[in-house]
Short mmCIF file of the C-alpha atoms (twelve columns), coordinates in Angstrom:
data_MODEL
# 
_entry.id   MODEL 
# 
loop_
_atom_site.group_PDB 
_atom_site.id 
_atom_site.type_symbol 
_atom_site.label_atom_id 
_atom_site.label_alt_id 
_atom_site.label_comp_id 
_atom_site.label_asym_id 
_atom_site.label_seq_id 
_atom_site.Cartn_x 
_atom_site.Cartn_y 
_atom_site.Cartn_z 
_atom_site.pdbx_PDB_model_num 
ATOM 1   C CA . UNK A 1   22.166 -15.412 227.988 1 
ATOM 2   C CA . UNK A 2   19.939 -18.340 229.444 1 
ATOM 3   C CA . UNK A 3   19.784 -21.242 227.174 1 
ATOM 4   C CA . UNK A 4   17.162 -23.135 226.590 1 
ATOM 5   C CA . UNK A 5   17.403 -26.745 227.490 1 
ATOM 6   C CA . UNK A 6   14.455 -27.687 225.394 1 
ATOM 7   C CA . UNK A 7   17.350 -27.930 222.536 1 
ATOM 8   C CA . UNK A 8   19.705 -29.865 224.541 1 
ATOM 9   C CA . UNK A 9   17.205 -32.182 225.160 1 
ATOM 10  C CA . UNK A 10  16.029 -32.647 221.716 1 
ATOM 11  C CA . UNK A 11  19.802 -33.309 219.553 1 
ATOM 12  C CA . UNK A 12  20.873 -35.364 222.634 1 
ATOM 13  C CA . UNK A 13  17.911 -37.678 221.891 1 
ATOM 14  C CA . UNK A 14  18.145 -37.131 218.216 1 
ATOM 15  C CA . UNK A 15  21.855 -38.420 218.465 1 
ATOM 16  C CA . UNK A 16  20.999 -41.123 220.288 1 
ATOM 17  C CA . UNK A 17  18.546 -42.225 218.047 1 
ATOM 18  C CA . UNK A 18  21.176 -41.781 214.866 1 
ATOM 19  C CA . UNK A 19  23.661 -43.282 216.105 1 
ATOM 20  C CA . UNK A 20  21.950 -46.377 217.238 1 
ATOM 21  C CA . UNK A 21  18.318 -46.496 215.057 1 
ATOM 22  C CA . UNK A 22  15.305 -48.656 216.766 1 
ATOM 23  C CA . UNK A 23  14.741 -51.689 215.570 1 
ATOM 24  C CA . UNK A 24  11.459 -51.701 216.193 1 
ATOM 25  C CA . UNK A 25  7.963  -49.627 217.260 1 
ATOM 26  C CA . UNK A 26  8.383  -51.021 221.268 1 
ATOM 27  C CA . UNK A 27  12.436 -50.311 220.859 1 
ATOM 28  C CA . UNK A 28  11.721 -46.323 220.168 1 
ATOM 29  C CA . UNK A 29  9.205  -46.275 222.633 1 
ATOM 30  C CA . UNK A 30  11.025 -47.512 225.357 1 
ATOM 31  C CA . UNK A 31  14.213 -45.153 224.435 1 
ATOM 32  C CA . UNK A 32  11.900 -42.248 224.174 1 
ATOM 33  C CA . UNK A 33  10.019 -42.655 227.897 1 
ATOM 34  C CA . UNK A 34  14.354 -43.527 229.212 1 
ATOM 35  C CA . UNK A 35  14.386 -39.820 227.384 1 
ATOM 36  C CA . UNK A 36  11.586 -38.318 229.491 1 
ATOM 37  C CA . UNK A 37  8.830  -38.228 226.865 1 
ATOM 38  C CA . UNK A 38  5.443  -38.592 227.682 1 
ATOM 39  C CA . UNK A 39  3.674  -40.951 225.102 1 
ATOM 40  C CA . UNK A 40  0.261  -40.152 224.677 1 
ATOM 41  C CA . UNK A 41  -0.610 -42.647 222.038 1 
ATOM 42  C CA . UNK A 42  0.950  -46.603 220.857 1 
ATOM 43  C CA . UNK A 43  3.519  -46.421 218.885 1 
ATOM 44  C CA . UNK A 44  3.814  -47.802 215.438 1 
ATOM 45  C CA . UNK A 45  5.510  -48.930 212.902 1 
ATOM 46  C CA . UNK A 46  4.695  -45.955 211.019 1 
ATOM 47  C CA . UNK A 47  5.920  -43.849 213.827 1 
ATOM 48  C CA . UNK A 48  8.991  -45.691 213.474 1 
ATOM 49  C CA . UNK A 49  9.370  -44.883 209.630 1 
ATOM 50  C CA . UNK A 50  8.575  -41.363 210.105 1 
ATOM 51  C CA . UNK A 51  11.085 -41.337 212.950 1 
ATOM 52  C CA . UNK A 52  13.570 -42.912 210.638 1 
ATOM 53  C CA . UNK A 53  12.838 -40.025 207.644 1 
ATOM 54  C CA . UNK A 54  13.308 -37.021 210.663 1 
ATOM 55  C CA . UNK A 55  16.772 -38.892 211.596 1 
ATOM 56  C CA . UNK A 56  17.809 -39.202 207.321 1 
ATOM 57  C CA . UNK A 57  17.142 -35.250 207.259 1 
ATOM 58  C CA . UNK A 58  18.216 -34.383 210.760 1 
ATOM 59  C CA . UNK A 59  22.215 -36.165 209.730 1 
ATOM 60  C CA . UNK A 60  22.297 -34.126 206.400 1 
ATOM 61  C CA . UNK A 61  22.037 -30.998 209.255 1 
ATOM 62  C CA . UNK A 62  24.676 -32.698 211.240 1 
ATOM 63  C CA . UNK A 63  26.719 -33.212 207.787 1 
ATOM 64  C CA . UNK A 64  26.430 -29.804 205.923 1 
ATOM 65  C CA . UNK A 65  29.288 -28.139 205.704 1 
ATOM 66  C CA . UNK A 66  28.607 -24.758 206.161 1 
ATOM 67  C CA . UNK A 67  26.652 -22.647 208.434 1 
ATOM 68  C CA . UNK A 68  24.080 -21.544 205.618 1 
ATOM 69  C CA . UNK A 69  23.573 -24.866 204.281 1 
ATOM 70  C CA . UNK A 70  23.024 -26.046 208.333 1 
ATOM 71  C CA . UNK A 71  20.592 -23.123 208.808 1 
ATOM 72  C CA . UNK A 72  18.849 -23.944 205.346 1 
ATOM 73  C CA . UNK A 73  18.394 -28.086 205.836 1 
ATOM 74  C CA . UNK A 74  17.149 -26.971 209.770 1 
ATOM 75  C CA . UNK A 75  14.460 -24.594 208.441 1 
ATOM 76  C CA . UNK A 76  13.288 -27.407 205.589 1 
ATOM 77  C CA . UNK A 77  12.787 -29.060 208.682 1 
ATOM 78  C CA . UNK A 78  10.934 -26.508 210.554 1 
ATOM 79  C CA . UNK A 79  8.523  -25.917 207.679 1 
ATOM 80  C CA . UNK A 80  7.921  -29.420 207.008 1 
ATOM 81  C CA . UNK A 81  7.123  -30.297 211.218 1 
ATOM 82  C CA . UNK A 82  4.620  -27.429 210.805 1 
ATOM 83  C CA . UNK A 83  5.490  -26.192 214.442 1 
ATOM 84  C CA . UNK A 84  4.043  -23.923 216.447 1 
ATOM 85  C CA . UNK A 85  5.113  -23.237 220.465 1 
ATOM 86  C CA . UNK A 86  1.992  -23.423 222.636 1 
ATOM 87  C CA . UNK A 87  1.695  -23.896 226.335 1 
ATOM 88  C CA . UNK A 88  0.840  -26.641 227.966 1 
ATOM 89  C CA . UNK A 89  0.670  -29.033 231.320 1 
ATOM 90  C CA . UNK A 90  -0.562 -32.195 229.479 1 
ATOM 91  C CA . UNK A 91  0.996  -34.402 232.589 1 
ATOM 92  C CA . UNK A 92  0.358  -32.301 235.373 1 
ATOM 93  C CA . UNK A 93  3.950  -31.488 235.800 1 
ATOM 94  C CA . UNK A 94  3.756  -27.614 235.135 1 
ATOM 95  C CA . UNK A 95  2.967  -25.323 232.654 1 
ATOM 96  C CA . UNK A 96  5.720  -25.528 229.186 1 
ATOM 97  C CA . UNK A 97  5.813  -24.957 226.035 1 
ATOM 98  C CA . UNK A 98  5.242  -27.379 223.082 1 
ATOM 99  C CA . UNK A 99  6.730  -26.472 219.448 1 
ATOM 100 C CA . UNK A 100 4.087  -28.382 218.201 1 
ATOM 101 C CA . UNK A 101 0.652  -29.697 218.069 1 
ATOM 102 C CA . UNK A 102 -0.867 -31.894 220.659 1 
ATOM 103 C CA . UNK A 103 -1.661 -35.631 220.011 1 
ATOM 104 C CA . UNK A 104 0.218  -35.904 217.501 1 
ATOM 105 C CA . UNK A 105 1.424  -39.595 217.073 1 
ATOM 106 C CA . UNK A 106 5.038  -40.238 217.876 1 
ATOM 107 C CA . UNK A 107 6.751  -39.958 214.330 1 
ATOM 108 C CA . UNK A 108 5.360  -36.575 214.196 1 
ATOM 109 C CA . UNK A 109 6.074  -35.546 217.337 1 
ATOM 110 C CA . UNK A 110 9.674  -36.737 217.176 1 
ATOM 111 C CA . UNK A 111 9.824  -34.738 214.174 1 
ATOM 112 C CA . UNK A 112 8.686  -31.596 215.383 1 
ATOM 113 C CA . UNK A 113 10.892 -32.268 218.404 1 
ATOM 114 C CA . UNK A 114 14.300 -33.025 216.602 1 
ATOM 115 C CA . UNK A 115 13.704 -29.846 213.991 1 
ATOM 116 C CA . UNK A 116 12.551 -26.731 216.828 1 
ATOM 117 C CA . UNK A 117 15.219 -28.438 219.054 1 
ATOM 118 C CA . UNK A 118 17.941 -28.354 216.828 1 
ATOM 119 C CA . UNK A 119 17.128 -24.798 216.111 1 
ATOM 120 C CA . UNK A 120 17.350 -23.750 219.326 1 
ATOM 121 C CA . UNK A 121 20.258 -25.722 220.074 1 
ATOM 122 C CA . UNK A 122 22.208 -24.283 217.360 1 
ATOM 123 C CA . UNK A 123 20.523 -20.468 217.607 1 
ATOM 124 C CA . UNK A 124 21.225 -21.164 221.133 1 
ATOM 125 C CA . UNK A 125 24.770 -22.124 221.127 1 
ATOM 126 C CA . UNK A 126 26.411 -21.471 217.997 1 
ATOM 127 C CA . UNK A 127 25.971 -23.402 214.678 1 
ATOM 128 C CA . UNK A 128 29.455 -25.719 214.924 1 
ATOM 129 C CA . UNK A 129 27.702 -27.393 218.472 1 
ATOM 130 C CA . UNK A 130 26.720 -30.477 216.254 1 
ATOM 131 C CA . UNK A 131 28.689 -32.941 214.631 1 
ATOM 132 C CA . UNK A 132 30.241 -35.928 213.861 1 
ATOM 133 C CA . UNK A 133 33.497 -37.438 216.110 1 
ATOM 134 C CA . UNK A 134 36.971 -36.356 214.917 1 
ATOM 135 C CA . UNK A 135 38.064 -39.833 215.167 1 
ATOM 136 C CA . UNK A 136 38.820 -40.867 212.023 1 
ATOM 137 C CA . UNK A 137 37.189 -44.152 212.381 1 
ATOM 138 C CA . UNK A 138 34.541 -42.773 214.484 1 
ATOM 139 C CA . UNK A 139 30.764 -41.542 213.166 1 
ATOM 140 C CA . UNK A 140 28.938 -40.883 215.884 1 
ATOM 141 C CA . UNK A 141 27.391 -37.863 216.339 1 
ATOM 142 C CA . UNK A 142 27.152 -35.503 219.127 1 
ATOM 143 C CA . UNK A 143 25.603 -32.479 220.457 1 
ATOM 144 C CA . UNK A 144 28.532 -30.135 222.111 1 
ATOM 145 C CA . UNK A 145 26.874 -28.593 225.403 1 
ATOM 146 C CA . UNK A 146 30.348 -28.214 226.648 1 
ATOM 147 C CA . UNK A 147 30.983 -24.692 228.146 1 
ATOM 148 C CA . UNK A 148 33.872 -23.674 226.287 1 
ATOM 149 C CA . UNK A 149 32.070 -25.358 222.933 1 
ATOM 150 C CA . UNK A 150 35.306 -26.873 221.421 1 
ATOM 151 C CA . UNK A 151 34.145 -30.121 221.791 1 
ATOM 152 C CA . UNK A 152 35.475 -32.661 218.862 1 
ATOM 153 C CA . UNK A 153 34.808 -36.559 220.267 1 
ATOM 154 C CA . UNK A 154 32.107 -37.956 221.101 1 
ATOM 155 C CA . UNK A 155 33.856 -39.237 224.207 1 
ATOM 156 C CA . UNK A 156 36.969 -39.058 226.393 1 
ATOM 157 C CA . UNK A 157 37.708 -42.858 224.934 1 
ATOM 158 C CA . UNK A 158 37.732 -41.554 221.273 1 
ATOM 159 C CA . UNK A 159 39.905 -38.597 222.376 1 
ATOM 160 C CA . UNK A 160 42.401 -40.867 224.403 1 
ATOM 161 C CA . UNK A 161 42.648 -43.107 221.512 1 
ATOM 162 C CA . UNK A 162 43.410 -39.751 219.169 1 
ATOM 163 C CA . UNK A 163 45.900 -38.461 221.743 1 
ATOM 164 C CA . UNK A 164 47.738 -41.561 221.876 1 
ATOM 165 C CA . UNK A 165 47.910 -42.300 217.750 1 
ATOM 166 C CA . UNK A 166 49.116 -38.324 217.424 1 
ATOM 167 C CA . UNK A 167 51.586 -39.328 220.241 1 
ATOM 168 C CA . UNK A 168 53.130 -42.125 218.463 1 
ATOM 169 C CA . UNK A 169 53.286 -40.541 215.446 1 
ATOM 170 C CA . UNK A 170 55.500 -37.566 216.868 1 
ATOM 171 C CA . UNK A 171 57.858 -40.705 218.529 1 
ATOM 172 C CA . UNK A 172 57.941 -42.494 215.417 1 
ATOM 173 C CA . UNK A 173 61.576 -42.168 213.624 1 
# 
């Protein structure tokens, strides 16, 4: 099975933008070009409020607790972005397809990205591949693209620091 990386893509930046939300119009911007996006427009501070509203739905995906409810929040989101794939070489890099419109301004497009890539992602590679750490004291959220897909930190610091609190528990008289 090939999978798409169009998904990948899309929950890595959507974590990355949840776990750490722009301050401002110029912030989300610049994280979305470091990302590989091609802006086609300014961005706005009401691109950055829709952005904001697709990252509040997008963590009640990352949240839910089962796969239906996942699979139920993700397709709220579909239907809302209004997506649609559609080929395209908009920078002269190649022929690809869009899940959405073109020109749309950022918010929307970030939208449309985050819901069709989460789809895929979780179609893709299973519907547990996105979640929060298992570090108690640890929210961030991830996207597992690991091969095996048992993933549970966010990094190999939060899984050290796990390893050595269940360690010292066990020595503990």
């Amino acid at each position: 099975m090939h999978l798409n990386p169009y998904g990948e893509d899309a929950v890595k930046l959507a974590a990355d933008l949840a776990n750490r939300r722009p301050a401002n119009a110029e912030e989300l911007a610049d994280r979305c070009r470091a990302a590989g996006l091609v802006l086609e427009h300014p961005v706005t501070a009401r691109d950055l409020d829709r952005t904001q509203s697709a990252l509040g739905a997008w963590e009640k995906v990352v949240d839910a607790t089962d796969e239906r409810e996942r699979a139920e929040l993700v397709n709220r989101m579909l239907a809302a972005a209004c997506t649609h794939p559609r080929l395209t070489d908009h920078a002269d890099d190649g022929w690809h397809l869009h899940y959405r419109d073109d020109r749309q301004p950022l918010g929307a497009l970030l939208f449309s990205l985050i819901s069709v890539g989460t789809a895929l992602h979780l179609a893709g590679r299973g519907m547990h591949r996105l979640r929060r750490c298992a570090l108690t004291e640890c929210t961030t959220i991830f996207a597992d693209t690991s091969r095996t897909g048992r993933q549970r930190y966010c990094s190999q610091r939060c899984a050290n620091r796990d390893a050595v609190r269940r360690h010292r528990a066990r020595a503990a008289p």
